[in-house]
N, C-alpha and C positions, 0 to 999 in steps of 0.2 A: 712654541713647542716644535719640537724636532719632529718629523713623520716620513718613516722609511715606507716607499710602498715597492714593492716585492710582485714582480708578474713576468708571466711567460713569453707575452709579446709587449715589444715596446709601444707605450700610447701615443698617438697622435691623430690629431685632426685634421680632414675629414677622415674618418673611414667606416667602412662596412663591419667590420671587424668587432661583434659586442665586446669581449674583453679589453679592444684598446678602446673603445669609445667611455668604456666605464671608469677605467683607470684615467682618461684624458680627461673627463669631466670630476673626478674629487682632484686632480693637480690644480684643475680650474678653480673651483670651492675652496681648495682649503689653502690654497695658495696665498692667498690674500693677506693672513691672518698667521698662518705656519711657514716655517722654511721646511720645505717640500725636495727627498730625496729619491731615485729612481731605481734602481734594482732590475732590470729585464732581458729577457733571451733577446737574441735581435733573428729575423728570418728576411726571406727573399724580397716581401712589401716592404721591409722598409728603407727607404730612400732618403739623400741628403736631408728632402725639404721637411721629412719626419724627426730627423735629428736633430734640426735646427727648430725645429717647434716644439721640441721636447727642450732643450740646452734653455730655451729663451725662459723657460716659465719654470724651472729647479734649477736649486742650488746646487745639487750634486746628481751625478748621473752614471750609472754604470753598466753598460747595456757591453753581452757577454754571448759568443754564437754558441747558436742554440743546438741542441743535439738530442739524441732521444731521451725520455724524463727517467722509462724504467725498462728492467731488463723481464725479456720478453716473459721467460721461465719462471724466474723466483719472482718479480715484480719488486725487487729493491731498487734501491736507487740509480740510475745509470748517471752516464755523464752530465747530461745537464742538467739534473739536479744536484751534481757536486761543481761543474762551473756557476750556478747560482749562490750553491753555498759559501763558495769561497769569494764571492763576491757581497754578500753579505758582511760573511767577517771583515773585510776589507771597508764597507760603507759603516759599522761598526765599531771601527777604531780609529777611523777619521772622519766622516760626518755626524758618529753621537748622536744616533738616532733616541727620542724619549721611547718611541712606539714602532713596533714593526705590522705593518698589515701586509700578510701573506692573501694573494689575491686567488683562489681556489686550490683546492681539496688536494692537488696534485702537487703542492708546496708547503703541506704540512711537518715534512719531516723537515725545513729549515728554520721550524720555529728551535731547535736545539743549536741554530748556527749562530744567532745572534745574541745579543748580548740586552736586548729592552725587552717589555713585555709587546707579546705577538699577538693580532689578531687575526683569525684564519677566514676568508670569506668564501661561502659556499653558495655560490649564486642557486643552483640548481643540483639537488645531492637526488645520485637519482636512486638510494636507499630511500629517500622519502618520499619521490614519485614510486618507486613498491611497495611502501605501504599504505600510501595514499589510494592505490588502486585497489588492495588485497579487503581493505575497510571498506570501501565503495558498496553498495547495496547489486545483488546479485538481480538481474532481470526476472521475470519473471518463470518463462522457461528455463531461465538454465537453474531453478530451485526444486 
């Protein structure tokens, strides 16, 4: 299986970084068994030695500078969610992805860029920590 995975920051190991750490460990996973393609913004962390530890372990790789996701006002899309997009379509018509996994909530509008079925992952939706909190049992005093 072909598996596009789609993120804001490029993954690599080591780092601090939970988004590249999580993305760096399913390249790790699923690698083995899928040919594994890359899709990500690139920022100021990352270095040669992230590049070349990203190239060694995908087939393909398309890391794109990064710019802001949305626009301040309306909250549409800004530039780097159409330099991802277009980078999609690009990893779309020549790596043939089966599956796209779009890696947080802030990359859902590029499940329309690609061309496989998308998965959206929302590590932490923080509409669900509000209503996670709004359901919580009131203290005593404040009832």
């Amino acid at each position: 299986m072909r598996i596009l995975l789609v993120t804001t920051a490029a993954p690599h190991r080591p780092s601090h970084d939970a988004a590249r750490v999580l993305v760096s460990q399913l390249i790790d996973h699923l690698g083995d068994r899928h040919l594994v393609g890359v899709v990500a913004a690139t920022g100021a962390a990352d270095t040669a030695f992230a590049r070349a530890w990203l190239a060694a372990r995908v087939a393909f790789a398309d890391i794109v500078p990064a710019h802001r996701w949305r626009r301040p006002l309306s909250g549409r899309p800004d530039g780097g969610l159409r330099a991802l997009a277009a980078a999609v379509r690009r990893a779309s018509a020549g790596f043939r992805p089966d599956v796209v996994h779009l890696e947080g909530a802030v990359l859902a509008p590029l499940a329309r860029a690609a061309d496989a079925p998308c998965v959206l992952v929302c590590h932490e939706s923080p509409a669900a920590r509000a209503r996670d909190e709004a359901n919580a049992p009131a203290p005593p005093w404040r009832r």
